[in-house]
MARVEX-131915 format. One record per residue (C-alpha): residue number from 1; residue in three letters; x, z, y. Coordinates in nm, 4 decimals, m for minus. Layout:
% MARVEX-131915
REC / NUM / ALA / X / Z / Y
...
***
This chain:
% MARVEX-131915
REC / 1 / UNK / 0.0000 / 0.0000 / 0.0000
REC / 2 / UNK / 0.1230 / m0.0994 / 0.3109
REC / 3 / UNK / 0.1226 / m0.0125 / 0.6812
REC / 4 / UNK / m0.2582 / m0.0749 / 0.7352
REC / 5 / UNK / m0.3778 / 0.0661 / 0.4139
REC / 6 / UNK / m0.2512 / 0.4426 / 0.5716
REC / 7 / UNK / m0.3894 / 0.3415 / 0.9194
REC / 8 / UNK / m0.7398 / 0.2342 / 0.7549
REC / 9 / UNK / m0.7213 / 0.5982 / 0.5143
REC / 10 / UNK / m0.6683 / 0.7882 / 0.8395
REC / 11 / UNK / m0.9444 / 0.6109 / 1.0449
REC / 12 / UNK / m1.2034 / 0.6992 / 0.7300
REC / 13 / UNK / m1.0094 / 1.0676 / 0.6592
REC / 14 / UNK / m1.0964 / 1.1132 / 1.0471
REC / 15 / UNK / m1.4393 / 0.9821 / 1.0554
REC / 16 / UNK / m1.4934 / 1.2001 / 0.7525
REC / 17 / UNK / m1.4224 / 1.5033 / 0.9585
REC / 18 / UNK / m1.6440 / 1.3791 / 1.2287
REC / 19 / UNK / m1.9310 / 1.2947 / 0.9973
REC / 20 / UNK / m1.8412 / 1.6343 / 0.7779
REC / 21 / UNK / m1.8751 / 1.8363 / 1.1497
REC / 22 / UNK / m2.2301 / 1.6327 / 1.2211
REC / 23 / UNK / m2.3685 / 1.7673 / 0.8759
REC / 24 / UNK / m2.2613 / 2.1335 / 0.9478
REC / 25 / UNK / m2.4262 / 2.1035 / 1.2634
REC / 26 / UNK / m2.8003 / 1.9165 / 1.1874
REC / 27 / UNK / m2.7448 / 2.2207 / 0.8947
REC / 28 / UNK / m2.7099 / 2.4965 / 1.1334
REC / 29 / UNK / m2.9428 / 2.4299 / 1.4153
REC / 30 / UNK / m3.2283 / 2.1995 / 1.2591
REC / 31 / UNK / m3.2639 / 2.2497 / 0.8641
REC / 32 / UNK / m3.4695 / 2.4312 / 0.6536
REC / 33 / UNK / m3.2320 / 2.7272 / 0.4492
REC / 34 / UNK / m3.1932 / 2.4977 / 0.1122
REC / 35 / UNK / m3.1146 / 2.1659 / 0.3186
REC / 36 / UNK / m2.8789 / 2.3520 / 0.5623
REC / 37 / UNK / m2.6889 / 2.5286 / 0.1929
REC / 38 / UNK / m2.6386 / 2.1424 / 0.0916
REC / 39 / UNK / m2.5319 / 2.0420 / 0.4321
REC / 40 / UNK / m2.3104 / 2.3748 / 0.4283
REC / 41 / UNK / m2.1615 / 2.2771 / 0.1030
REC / 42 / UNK / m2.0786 / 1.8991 / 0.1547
REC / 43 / UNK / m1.9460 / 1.9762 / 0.5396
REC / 44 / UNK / m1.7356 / 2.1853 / 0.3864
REC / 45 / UNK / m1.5440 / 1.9760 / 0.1447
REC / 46 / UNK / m1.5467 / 1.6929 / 0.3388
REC / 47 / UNK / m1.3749 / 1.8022 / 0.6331
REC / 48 / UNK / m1.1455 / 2.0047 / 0.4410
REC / 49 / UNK / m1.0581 / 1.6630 / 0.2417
REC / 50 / UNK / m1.0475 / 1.4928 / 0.5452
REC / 51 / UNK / m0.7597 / 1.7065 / 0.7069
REC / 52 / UNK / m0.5730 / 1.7199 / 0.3325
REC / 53 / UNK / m0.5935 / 1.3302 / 0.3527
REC / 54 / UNK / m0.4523 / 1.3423 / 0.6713
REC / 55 / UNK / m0.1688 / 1.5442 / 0.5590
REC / 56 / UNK / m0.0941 / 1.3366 / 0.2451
REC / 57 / UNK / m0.0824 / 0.9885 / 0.4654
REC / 58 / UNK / 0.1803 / 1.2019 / 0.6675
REC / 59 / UNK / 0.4052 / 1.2938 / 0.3778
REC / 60 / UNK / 0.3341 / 0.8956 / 0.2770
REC / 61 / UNK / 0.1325 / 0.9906 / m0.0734
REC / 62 / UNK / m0.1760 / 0.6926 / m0.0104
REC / 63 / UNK / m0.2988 / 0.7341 / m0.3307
REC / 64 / UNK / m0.3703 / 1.0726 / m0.3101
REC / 65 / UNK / m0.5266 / 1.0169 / 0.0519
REC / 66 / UNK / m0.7403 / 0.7545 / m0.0504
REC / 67 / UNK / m0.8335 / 1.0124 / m0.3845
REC / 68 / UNK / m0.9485 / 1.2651 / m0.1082
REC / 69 / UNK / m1.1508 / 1.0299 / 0.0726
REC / 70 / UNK / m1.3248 / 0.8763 / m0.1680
REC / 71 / UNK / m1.4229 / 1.1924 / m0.3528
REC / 72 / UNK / m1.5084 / 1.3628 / m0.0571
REC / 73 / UNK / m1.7259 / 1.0779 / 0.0102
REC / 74 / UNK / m1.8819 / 1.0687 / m0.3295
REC / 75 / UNK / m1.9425 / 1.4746 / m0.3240
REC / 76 / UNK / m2.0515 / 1.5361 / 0.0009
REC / 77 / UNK / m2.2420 / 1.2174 / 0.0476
REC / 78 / UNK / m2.4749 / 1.2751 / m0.2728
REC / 79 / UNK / m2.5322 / 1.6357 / m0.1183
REC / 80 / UNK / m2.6641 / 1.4707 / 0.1886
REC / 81 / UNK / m2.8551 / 1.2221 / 0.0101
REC / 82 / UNK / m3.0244 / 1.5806 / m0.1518
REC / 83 / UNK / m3.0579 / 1.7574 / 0.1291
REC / 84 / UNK / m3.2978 / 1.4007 / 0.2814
REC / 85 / UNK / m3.4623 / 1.3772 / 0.0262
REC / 86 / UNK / m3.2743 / 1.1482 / m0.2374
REC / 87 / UNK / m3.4245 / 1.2360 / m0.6316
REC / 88 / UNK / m3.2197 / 1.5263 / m0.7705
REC / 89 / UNK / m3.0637 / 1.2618 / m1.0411
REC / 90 / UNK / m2.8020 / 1.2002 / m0.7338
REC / 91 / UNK / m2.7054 / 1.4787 / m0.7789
REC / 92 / UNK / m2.5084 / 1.4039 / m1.1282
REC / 93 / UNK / m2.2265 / 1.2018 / m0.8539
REC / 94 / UNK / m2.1035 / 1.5313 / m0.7150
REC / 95 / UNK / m1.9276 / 1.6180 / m0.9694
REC / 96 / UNK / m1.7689 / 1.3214 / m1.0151
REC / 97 / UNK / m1.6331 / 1.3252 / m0.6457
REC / 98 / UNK / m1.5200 / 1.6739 / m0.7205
REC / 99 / UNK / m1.2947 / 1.5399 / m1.0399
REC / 100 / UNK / m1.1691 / 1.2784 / m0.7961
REC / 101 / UNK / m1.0868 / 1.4909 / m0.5362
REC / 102 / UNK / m0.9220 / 1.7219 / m0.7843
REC / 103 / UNK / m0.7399 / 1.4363 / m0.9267
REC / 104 / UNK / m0.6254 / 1.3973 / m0.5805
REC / 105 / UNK / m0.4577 / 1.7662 / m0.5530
REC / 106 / UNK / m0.3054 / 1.6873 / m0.9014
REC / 107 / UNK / m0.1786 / 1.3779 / m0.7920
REC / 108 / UNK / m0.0297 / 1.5303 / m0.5234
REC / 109 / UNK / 0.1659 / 1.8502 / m0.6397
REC / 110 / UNK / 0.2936 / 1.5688 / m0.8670
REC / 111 / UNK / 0.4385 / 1.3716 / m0.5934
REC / 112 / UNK / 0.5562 / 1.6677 / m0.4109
REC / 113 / UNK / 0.7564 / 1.7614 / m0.7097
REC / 114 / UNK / 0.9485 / 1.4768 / m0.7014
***
């Protein structure tokens, strides 16, 4: 992955904080107490991921950035889809953006140990 690959991760790692900051707000201030826990939860994770891809496009490690984005994505983003109203069977793709974003830490302390 070149040059642009790391710029386009960081533009989506930082628009995932932005979006992850949105959620934790509509959560806070307009949602009932089960759509604000989702909104909670998925915030959360994302922005978290967001800074941790940040990090690993710094210390050059794209695949693990792109891990934390996508998973992030796939996690909180079926968590939103929940807390509008999306059927409960989207919920079976958060865990699979939590094993990708886990993949991503593993990928990582691997690369850091080198």
């Amino acid at each position: 992955m070149g040059h642009d690959t790391m710029k386009r991760i960081a533009v989506l790692a930082a628009l995932s904080g932005a979006l992850a900051i949105g959620a934790g707000a509509f959560g806070a201030h307009w949602a009932s107490k089960d759509v604000a826990d989702l909104l909670k939860t998925g915030g959360q994770y994302q922005l978290i991921h967001a800074v941790a891809a940040l990090v690993a496009v710094r210390m050059d490690a794209r695949g693990p950035a792109a891990l934390f984005v996508i998973g992030s994505a796939l996690f909180a983003g079926s968590l939103y889809a929940l807390a509008l109203g999306a059927p409960r069977p989207i919920g079976a793709i958060t865990p699979i953006g939590g094993l990708v974003m886990i993949a991503g830490w593993l990928w990582l302390a691997w690369r850091a140990r080198r």
